[in-house]
C-alpha positions in Angstrom: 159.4 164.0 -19.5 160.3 160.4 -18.7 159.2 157.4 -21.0 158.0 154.3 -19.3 158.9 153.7 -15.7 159.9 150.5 -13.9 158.4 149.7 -10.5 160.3 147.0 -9.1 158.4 146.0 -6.0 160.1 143.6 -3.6 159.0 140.6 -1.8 158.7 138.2 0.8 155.9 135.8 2.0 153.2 138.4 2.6 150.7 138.1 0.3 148.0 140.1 1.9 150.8 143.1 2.2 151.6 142.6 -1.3 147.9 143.0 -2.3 147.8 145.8 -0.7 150.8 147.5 -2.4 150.1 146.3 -6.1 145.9 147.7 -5.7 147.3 150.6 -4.6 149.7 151.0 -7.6 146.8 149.8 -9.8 144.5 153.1 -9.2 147.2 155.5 -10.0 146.6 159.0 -11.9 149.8 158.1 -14.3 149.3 154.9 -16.3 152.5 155.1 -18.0 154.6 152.6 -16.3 155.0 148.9 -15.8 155.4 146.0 -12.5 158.1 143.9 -11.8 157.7 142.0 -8.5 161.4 141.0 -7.3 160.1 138.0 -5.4 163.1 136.7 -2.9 161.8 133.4 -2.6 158.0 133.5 -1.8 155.9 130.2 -1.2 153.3 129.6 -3.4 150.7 131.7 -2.1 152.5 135.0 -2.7 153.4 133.1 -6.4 149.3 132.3 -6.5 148.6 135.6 -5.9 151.0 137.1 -8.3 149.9 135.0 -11.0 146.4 136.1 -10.6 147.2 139.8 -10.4 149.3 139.9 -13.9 146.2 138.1 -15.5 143.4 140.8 -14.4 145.4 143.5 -14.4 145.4 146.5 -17.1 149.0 147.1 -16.3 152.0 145.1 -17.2 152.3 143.3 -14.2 155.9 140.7 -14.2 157.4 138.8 -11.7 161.3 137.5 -11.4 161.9 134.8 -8.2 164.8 133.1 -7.1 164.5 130.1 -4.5 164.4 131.1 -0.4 168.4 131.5 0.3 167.9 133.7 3.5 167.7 137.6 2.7 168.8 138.2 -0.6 167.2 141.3 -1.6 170.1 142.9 -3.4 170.2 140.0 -5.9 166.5 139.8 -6.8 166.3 143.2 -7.7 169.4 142.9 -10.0 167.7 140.4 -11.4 164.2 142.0 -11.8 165.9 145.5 -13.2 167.8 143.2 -15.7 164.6 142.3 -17.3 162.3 146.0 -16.5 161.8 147.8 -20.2 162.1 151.6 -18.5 164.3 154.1 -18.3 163.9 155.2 -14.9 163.2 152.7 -12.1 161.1 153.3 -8.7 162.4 150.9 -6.0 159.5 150.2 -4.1 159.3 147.4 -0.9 155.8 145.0 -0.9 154.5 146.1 2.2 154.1 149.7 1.1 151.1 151.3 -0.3 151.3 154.2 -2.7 148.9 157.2 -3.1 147.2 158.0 -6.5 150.0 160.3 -7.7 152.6 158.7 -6.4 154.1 157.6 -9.8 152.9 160.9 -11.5 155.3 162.8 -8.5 158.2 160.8 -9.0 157.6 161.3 -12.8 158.0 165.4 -12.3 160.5 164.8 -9.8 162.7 162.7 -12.3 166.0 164.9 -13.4 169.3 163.6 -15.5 171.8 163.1 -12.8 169.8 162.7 -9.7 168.5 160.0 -7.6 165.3 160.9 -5.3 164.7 158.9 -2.2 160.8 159.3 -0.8 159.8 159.3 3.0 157.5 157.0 4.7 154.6 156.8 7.0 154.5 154.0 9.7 151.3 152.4 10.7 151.0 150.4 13.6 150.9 146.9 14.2 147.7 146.7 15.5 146.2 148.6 12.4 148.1 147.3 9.8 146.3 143.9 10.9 143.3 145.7 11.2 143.3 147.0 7.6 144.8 144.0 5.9 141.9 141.9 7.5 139.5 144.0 6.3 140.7 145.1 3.0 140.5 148.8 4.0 142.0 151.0 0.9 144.6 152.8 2.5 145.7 154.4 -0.5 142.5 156.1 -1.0 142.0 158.2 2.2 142.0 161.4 2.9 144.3 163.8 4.8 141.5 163.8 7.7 141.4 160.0 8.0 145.2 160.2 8.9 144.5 162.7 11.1 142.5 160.7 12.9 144.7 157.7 13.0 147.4 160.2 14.0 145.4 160.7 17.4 144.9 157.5 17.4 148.2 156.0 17.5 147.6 154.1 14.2 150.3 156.1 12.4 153.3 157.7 13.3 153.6 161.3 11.9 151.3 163.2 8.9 153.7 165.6 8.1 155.1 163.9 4.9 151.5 163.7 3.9 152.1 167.6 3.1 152.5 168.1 -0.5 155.2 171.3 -1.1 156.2 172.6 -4.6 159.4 171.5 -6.1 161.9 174.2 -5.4 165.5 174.7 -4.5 165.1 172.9 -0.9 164.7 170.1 -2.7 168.9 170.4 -3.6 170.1 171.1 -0.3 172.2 168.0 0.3 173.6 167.0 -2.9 175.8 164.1 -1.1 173.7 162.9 2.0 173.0 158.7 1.3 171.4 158.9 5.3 167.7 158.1 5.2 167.5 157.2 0.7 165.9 153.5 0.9 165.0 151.5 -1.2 161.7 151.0 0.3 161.0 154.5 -1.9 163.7 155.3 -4.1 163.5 156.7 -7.9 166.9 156.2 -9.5 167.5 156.2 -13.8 168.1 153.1 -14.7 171.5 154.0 -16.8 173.2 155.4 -13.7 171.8 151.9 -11.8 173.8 149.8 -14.7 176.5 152.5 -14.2 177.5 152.0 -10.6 176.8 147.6 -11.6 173.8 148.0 -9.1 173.2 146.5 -5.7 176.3 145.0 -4.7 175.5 141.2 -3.8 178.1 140.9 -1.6 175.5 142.2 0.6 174.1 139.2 2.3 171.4 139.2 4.6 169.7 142.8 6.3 171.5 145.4 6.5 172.9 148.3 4.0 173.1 147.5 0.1 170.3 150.1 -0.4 172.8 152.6 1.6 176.0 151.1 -0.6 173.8 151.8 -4.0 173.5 155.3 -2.9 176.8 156.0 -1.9 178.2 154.9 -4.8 175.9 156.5 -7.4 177.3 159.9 -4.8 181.0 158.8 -5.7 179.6 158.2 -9.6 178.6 162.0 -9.5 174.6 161.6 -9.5 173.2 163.7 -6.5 170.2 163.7 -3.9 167.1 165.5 -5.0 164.9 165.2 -2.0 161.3 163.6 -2.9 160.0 164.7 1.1 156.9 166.0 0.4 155.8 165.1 -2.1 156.1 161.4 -2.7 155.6 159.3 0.5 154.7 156.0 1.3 152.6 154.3 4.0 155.1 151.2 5.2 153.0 148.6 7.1 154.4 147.2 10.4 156.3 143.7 10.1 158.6 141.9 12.9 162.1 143.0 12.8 164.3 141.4 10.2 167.3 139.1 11.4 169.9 141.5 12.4 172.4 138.7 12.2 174.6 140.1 9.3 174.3 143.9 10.7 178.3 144.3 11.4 179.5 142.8 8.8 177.6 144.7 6.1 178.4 147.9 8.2 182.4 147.1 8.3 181.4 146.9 4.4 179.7 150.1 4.3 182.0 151.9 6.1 185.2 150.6 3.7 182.6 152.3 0.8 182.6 155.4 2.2 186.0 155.9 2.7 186.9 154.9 -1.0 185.4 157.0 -2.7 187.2 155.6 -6.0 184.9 153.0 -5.5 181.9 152.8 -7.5 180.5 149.8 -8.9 179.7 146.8 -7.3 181.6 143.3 -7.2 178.9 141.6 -7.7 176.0 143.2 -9.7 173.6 143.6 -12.4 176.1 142.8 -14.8 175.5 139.0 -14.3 172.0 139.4 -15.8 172.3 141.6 -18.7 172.3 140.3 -21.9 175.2 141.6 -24.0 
C-alpha cells in the first residue's frame, strides 16, 4: 500500500472551477493524501480563494505560484512536486472534479514501475456554467443523474463511469503514451525525479504531459490503464492558444525517435534541494 499521496492540482484564473475541483477532492473516501495547487500565475481572486480553502480545510491544502509568463504549466508543476511530501503523485488539472473514490482507486491502482493515466468525462458548456452558477455538486451524483445529462447533451459519454475490476486488460499496452494526460495521471514520484520531470522547454500548449510519458516509456516504467475505474468529469473552457502547437510537436516527435533520451533539459532538478 502506498504512504501519502500528492495531488498536484493545476491552475489558471478560474476560481469557481477550482472550487469545484478542490470540494470535490475534500469529500473523498481516502483521507490519506495531501494538496498542492500549482498555480501558473492566477490573479488574486483564484489566490483569495486558495488562501481561504487551506485555512478551513481538514486536509493539507498548499499552494506554489509563479507570476503570469503565458502557459507555463510544465514549470509550475516542477515546482509544486519539488515541494509535495508523497511518494506517489496524482496530476490532476483545476477544472476537473473527482468522485469520492477517486484517490482510494488510484491508491489500489498504484504499482512499482508503472504510471496510470485516468479518462475523462466532458460536460458541456452550457452546463458547466449551469453547475458552476449554482454550485451543483457534481462529484456527488449518481450514475442515473449522468444518464440523464447523457440524453441531454450535458455530457459526452458515461461509459468511463463503469467501474471494472483490476485485471490483466489493464496491461495491454505497456508502451502506448497516446491519450495519458496530465489532466488525470498517477505517476511515483521517484520515477518523476528520474526522467528530471516535465521538460520546460515546453513553452506554451501543447505536449510536455505527452514528452513526460514517453520518456518515463524509454526509462522502462509502463502503462497500466486506470479506464474504468478512475475518471474525471473535465468542465468545458475556450480552447487554449494553439500558437506554440508545431514547435512543441517537432519536439515531441525528435523524443520519440530517441529513445536514449530520457530526462528532461530543463526540469525538476532546479527545485530540489540537494
Amino acid at each position: 500500500m502506498t504512504k501519502l499521496i500528492s495531488v498536484i492540482v493545476t491552475t489558471y484564473n478560474w476560481p469557481s472551477a477550482l472550487a469545484a475541483c478542490i470540494n470535490s477532492l475534500l469529500a473523498q473516501s481516502d483521507r490519506h493524501f495531501e494538496i498542492i495547487i500549482a498555480d501558473d500565475g492566477s490573479g488574486a481572486d483564484t489566490r483569495q480563494l486558495i488562501a481561504e480553502l487551506s485555512t478551513d480545510s481538514p486536509l493539507s491544502i498548499r499552494s506554489v505560484y509563479h507570476p503570469d509568463q503565458g502557459f507555463r504549466a510544465a514549470t509550475i508543476r516542477n515546482k509544486a512536486v519539488a515541494e509535495s511530501r508523497g511518494s506517489y503523485l496524482i496530476f490532476l488539472d483545476g477544472d476537473c472534479v473527482v468522485f469520492p473514490h477517486f484517490i482510494q482507486r488510484h491508491r489500489r491502482l498504484a504499482e512499482s514501475a508503472h504510471f496510470v493515466p485516468g479518462n475523462r468525462l466532458l460536460i458541456s458548456e452550457q452546463y458547466t456554467n449551469q453547475a458552476l452558477q449554482q454550485q451543483i455538486p457534481l462529484h456527488l451524483q449518481n450514475t442515473l443523474f449522468f444518464m440523464r445529462c447523457k440524453l441531454s447533451g450535458q455530457i459526452n459519454r458515461i461509459l468511463p463511469l463503469l467501474y471494472l475490476p483490476f485485471s490483466k486488460p489493464r496491461y495491454l499496452r505497456p508502451k502506448y503514451w497516446q491519450q495519458a494526460m496530465t489532466c488525470n495521471l498517477g505517476v511515483w514520484k521517484q520515477d518523476f525525479i528520474a526522467v528530471n520531470g516535465f521538460d520546460e522547454l515546453f513553452q506554451g500548449w501543447g505536449y510536455e504531459d505527452s514528452d513526460l510519458v514517453i520518456r518515463l516509456i524509454h526509462q522502462g516504467i509502463k502503462r497500466k490503464e486506470g479506464r474504468f475505474a478512475v475518471p474525471v468529469l473535465h468542465l468545458w473552457h475556450p480552447q487554449n492558444d494553439r500558437s506554440r502547437h508545431d514547435p512543441n510537436y517537432a519536439r515531441l516527435l525528435q523524443r520519440l525517435t530517441d529513445k536514449t533520451c530520457i530526462r528532461s533539459e530543463a526540469g525538476i532538478d532546479q527545485y530540489l534541494q540537494i
